[in-house]
Short mmCIF file of the C-alpha atoms (twelve columns), coordinates in Angstrom:
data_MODEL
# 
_entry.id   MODEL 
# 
loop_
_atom_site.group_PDB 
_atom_site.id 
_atom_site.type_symbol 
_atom_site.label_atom_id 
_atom_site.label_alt_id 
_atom_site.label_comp_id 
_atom_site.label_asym_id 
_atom_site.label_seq_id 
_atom_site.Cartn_x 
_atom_site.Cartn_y 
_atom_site.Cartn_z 
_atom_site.pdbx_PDB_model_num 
ATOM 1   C CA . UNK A 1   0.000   0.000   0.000   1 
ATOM 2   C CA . UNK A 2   0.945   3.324   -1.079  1 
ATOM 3   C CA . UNK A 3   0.360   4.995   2.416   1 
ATOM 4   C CA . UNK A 4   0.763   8.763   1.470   1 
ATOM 5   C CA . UNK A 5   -1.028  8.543   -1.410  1 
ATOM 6   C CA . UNK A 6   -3.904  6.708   0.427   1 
ATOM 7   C CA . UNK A 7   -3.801  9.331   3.144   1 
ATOM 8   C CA . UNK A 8   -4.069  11.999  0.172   1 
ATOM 9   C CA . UNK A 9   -7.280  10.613  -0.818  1 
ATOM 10  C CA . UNK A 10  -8.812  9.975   2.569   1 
ATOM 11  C CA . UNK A 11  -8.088  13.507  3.479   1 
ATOM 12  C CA . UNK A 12  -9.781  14.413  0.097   1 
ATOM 13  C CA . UNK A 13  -12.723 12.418  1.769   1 
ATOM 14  C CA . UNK A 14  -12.582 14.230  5.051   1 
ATOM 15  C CA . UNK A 15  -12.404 17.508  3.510   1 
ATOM 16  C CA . UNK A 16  -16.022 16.385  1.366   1 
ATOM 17  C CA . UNK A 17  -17.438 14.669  4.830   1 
ATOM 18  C CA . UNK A 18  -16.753 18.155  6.530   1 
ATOM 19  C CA . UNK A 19  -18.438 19.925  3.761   1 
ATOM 20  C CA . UNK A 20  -21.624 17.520  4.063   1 
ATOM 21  C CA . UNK A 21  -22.033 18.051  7.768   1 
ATOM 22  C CA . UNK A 22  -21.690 21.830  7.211   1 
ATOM 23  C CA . UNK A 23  -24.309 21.778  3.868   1 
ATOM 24  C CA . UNK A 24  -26.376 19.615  5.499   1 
ATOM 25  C CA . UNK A 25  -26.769 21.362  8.298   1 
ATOM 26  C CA . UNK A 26  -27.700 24.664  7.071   1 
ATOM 27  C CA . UNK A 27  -30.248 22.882  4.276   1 
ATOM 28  C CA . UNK A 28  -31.816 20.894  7.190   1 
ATOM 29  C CA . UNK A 29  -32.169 24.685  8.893   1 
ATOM 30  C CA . UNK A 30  -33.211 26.610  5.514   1 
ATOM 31  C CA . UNK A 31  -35.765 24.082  3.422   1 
ATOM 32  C CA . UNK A 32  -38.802 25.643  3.450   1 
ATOM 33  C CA . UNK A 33  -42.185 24.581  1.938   1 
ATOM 34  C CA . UNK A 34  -45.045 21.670  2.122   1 
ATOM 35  C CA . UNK A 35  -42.567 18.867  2.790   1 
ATOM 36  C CA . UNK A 36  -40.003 20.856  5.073   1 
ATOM 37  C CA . UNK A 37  -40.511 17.993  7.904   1 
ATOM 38  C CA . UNK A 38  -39.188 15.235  5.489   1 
ATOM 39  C CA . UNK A 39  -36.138 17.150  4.121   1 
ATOM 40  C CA . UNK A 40  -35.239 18.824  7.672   1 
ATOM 41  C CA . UNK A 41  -34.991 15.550  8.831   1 
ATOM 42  C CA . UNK A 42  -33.122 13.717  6.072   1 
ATOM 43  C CA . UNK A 43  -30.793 16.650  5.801   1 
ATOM 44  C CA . UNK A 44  -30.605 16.515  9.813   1 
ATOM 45  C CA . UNK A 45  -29.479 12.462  9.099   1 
ATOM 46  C CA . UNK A 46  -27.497 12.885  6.680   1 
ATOM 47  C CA . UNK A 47  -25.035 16.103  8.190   1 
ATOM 48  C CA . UNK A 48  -24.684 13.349  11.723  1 
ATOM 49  C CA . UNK A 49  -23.982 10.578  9.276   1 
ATOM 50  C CA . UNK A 50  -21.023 12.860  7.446   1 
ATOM 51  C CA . UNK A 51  -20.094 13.619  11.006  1 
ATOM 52  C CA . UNK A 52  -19.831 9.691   11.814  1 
ATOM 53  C CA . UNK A 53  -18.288 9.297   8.512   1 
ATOM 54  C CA . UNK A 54  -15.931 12.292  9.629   1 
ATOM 55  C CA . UNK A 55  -14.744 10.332  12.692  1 
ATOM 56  C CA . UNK A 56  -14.082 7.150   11.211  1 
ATOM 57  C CA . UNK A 57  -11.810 8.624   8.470   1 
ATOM 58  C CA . UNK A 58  -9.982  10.449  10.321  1 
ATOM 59  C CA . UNK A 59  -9.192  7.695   12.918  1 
ATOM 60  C CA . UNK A 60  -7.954  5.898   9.798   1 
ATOM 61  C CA . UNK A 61  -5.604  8.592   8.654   1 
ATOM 62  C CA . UNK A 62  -4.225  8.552   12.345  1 
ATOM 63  C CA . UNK A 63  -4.035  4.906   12.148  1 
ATOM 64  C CA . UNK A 64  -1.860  5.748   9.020   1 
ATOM 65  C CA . UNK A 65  0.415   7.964   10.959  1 
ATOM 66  C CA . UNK A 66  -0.374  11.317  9.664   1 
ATOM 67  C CA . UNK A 67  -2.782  14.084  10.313  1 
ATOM 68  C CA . UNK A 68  -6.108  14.364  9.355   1 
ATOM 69  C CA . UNK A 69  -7.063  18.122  7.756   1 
ATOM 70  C CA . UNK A 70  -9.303  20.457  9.161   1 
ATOM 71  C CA . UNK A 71  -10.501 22.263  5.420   1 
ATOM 72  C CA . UNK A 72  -13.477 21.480  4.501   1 
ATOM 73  C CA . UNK A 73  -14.459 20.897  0.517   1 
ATOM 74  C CA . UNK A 74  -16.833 23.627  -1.301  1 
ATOM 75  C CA . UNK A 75  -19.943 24.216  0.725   1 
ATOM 76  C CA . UNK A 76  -22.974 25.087  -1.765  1 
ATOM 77  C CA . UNK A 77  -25.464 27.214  -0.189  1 
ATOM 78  C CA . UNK A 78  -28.999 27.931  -1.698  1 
ATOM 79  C CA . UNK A 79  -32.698 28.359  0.021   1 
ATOM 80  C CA . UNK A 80  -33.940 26.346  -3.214  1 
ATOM 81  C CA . UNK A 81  -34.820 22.524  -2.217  1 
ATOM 82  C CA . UNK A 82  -34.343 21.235  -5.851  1 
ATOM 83  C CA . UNK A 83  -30.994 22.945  -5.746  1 
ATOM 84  C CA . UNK A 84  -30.494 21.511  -2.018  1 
ATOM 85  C CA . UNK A 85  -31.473 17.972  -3.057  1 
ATOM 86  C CA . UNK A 86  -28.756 18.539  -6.567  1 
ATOM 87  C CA . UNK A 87  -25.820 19.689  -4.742  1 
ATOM 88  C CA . UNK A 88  -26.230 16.125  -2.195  1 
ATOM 89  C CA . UNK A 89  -26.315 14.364  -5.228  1 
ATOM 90  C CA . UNK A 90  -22.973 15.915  -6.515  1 
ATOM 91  C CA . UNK A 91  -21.757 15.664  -3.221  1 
ATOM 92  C CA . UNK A 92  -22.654 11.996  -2.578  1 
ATOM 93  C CA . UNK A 93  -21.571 11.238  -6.090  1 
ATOM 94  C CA . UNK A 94  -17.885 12.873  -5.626  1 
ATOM 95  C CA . UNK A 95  -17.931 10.925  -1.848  1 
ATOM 96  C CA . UNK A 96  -18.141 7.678   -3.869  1 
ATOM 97  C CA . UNK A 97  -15.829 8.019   -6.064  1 
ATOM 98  C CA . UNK A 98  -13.175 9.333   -3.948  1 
ATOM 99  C CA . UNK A 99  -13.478 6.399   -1.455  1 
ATOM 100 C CA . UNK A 100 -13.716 4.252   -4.677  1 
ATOM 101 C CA . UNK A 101 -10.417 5.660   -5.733  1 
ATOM 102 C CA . UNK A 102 -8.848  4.998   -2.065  1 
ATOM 103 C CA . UNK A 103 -10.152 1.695   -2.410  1 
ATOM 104 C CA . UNK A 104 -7.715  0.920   -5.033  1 
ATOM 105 C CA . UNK A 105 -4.543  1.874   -3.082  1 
ATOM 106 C CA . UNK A 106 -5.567  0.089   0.233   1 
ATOM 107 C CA . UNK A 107 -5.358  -3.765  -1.517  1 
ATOM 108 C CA . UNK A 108 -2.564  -5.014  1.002   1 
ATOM 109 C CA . UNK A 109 -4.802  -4.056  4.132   1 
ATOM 110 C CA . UNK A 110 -7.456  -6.142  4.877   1 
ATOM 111 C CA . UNK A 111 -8.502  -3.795  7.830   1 
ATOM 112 C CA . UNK A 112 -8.514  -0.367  5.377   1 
ATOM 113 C CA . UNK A 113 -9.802  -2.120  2.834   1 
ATOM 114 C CA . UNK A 114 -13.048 -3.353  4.553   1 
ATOM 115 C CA . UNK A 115 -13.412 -0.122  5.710   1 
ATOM 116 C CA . UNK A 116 -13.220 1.758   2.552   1 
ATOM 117 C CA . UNK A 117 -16.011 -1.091  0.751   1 
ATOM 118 C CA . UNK A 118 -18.193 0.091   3.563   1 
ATOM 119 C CA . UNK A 119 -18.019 3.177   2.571   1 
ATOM 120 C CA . UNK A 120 -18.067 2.895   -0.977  1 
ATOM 121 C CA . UNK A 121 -21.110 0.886   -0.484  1 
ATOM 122 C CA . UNK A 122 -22.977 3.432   1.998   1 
ATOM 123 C CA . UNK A 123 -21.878 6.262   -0.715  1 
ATOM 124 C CA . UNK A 124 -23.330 3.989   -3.522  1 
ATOM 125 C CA . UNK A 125 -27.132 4.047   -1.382  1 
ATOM 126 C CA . UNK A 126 -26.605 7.874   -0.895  1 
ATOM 127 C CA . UNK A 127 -26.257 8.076   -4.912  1 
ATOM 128 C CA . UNK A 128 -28.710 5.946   -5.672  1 
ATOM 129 C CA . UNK A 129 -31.329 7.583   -3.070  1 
ATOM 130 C CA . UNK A 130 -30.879 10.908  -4.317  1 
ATOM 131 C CA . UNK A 131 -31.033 9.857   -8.127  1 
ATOM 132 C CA . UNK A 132 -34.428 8.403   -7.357  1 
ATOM 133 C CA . UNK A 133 -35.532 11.640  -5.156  1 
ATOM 134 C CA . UNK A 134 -34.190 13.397  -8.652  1 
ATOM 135 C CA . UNK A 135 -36.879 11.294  -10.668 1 
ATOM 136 C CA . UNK A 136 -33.210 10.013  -12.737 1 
ATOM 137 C CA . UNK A 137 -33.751 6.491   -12.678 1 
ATOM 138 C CA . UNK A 138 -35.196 5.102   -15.736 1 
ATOM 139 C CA . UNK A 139 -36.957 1.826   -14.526 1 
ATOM 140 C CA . UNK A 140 -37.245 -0.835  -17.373 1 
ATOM 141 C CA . UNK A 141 -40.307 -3.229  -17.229 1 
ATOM 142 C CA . UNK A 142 -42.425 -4.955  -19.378 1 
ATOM 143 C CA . UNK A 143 -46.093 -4.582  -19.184 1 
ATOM 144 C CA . UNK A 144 -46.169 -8.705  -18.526 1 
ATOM 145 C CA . UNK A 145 -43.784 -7.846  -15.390 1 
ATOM 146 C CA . UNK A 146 -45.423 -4.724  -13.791 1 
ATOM 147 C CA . UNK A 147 -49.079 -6.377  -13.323 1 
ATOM 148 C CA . UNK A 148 -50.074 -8.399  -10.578 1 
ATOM 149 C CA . UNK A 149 -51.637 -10.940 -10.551 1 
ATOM 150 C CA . UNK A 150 -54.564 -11.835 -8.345  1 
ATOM 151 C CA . UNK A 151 -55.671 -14.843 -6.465  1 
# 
């Protein structure tokens, strides 16, 4: 394992978890509107998941003996929920492919490595969930396979 260049990445990863607890935050405080109770929540989850997420990387870069950063990534501010819901998906999307990328230097630790599936994997649900919120998924099935059939 390439250690600095793994600890590169994860504190590319930090720096976008630090950003998400920070965005999410202040969407979970600024959606307005008829469903503000479902997005203040899952914008509520999501900034204490980044902050779990937070934690865990930067016990790993420790683990790796250097020093986790402090700088967050971009923050995107906006008061529009479309916009909100947009800039998670970019965010989520650029979370799973860093840890994807990290993924590839961490082969010759077991320990890192199971780590950074698990997070590739939880970044993978946050992508997919917020493609689906998006209306982007194109669902292919036959009219055969959509109807039920009854008893």
């Amino acid at each position: 394992m390439k250690a600095e260049a793994t600890v590169k990445i994860l504190n590319r990863a930090l720096s976008l978890e630090y950003a998400g607890i920070i965005q999410y935050s202040q969407n979970a405080q600024l959606v307005q509107g008829l469903h503000r109770e479902i997005y203040h929540d899952l914008f509520k989850k999501l900034s204490e998941e980044c902050l779990d997420h937070a934690g865990k990387v930067g016990r790993w870069i420790v683990l790796l003996d250097s020093i986790p950063t402090v700088e967050p990534a971009a923050i995107k501010q906006t008061t529009d929920l479309n916009e909100m819901l947009r800039n998670a998906l970019e965010l989520e999307r650029e979370a799973y492919e860093t840890y994807a990328e990290a993924l590839k230097t961490a082969q010759d630790n077991p320990a890192l490595r199971l780590f950074l599936e698990e997070m590739v994997y939880d970044e993978y649900l946050q992508v997919d969930e917020f493609e689906k919120i998006l209306g982007k998924k194109n669902f292919q099935a036959s009219a055969k396979e959509a109807r039920t059939h009854k008893s």
